[in-house]
DOVEX-543539 format. One record per residue (C-alpha): x, y, z. Coordinates in Angstrom, 3 decimals, always signed. Each point is the difference from the previous one (the first is absolute). Layout:
<zators>
+----------+----------+----------+
:       c1 :       c2 :       c3 :
+----------+----------+----------+
:        X :        Y :        Z :
...
+----------+----------+----------+
</zators>
This chain:
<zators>
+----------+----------+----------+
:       c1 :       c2 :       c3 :
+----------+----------+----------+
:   +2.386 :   +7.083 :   +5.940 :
:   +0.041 :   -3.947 :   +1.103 :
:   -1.436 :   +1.093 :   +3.528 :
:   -3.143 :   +1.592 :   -1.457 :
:   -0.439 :   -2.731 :   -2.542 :
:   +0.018 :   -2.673 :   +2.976 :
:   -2.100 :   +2.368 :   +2.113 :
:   -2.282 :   -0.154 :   -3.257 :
:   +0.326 :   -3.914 :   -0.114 :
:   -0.222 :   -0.913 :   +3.706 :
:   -2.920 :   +2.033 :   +0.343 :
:   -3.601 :   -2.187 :   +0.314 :
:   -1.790 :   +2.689 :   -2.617 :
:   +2.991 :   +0.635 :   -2.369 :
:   +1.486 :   -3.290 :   +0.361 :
:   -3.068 :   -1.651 :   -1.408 :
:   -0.154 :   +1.678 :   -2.952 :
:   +3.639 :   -0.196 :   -0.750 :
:   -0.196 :   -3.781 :   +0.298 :
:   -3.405 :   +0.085 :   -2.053 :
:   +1.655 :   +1.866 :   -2.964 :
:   +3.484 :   -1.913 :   +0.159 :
:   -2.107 :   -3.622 :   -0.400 :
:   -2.287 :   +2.009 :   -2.523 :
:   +3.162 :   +0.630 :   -2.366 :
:   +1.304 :   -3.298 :   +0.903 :
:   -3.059 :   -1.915 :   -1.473 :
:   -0.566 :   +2.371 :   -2.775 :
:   +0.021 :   -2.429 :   -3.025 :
:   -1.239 :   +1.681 :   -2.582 :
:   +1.610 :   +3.130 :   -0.523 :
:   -2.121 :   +2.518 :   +1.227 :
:   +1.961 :   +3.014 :   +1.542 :
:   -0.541 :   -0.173 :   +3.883 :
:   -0.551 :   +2.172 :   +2.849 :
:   +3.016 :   -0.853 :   +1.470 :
:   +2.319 :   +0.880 :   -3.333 :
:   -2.150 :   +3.109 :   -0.650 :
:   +0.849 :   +1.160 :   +3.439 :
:   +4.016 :   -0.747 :   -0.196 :
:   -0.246 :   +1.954 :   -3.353 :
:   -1.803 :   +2.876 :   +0.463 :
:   +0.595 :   +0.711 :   +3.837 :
:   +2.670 :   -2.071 :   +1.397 :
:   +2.755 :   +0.820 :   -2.422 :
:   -0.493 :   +3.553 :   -0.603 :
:   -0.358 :   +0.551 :   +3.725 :
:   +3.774 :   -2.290 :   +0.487 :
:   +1.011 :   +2.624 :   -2.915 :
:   -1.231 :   +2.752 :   +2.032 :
:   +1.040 :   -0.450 :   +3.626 :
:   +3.468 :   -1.334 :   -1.193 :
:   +0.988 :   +1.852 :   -3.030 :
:   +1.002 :   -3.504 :   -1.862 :
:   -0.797 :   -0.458 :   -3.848 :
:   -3.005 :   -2.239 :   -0.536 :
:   +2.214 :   -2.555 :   -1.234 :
:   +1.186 :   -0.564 :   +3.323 :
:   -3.021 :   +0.656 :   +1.682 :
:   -1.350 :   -2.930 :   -1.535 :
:   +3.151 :   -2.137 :   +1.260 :
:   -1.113 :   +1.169 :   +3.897 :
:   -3.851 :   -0.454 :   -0.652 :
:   +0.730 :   -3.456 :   -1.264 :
:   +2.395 :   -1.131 :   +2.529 :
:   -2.972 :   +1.361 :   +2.501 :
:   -2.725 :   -1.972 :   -1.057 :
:   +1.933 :   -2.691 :   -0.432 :
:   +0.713 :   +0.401 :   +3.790 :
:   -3.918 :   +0.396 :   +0.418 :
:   -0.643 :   -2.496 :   -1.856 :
:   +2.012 :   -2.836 :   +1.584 :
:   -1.137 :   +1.060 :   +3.621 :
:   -3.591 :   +0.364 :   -0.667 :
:   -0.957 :   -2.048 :   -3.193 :
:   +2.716 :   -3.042 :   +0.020 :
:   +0.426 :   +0.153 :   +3.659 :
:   +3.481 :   -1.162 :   +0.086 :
:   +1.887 :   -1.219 :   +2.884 :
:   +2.891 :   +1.724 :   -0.506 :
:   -1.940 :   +3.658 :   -0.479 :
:   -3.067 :   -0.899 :   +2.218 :
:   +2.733 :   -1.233 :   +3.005 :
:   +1.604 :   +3.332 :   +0.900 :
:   -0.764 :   +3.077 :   +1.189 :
:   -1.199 :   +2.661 :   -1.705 :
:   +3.105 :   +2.521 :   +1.097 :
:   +2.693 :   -3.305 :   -1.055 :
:   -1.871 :   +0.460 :   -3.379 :
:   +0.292 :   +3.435 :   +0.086 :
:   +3.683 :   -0.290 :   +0.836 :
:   +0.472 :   -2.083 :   -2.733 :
:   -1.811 :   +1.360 :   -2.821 :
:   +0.542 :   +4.005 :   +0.923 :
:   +4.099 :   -0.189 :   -1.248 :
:   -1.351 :   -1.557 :   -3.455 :
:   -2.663 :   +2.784 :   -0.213 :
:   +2.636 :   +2.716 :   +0.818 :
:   +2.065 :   -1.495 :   -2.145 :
:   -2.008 :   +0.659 :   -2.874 :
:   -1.226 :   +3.621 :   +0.874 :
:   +4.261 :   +0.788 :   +0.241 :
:   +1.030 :   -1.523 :   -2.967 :
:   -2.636 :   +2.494 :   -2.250 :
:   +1.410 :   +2.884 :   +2.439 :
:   +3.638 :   -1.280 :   -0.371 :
:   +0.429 :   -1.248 :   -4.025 :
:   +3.510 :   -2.147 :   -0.481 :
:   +2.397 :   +2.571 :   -1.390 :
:   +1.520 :   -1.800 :   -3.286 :
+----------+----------+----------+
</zators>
């Protein structure tokens, strides 16, 4: 899932409009419902829901934790996500991600 959301993002075409919808949401002062949150609602989550079986409650925990991801590389451009790779992010973010796709396929037991 990361991989093709970084192939997505590192990509001249794609990547553009990524960034351009990320600093669209990020200005939006008014209100108005943007692209970008249109697009995690009515694709992004139900396609998480899909391809990993998880509630949406939790697929909106991983499409979050995501764009926050995207968001700090492309739109904040911080040091400490713009400074390594894109496989040490991977390797970093993918056990969270798993994480919460197993805890929806593995409930605690009370």
């Amino acid at each position: 899932m990361l991989r093709g959301a970084f192939r997505a993002w590192e990509s001249p075409e794609a990547g553009a409009g990524v960034r351009a919808a990320l600093r669209a949401a990020a200005v939006d002062t008014v209100g108005n419902h943007s692209t970008l949150g249109e697009f995690v609602s009515s694709e992004m989550i139900p396609t998480v829901m899909s391809v990993t079986g998880i509630p949406k409650e939790s697929a909106r925990v991983l499409a979050s934790t995501v764009l926050g991801l995207a968001f700090m590389r492309y739109l904040v451009r911080a040091p400490a996500f713009t400074e390594v790779s894109v496989d040490e992010l991977i390797a970093s973010y993918a056990p969270v991600i798993q994480g919460i796709v197993d805890a929806d396929a593995h409930p605690a037991r009370s």
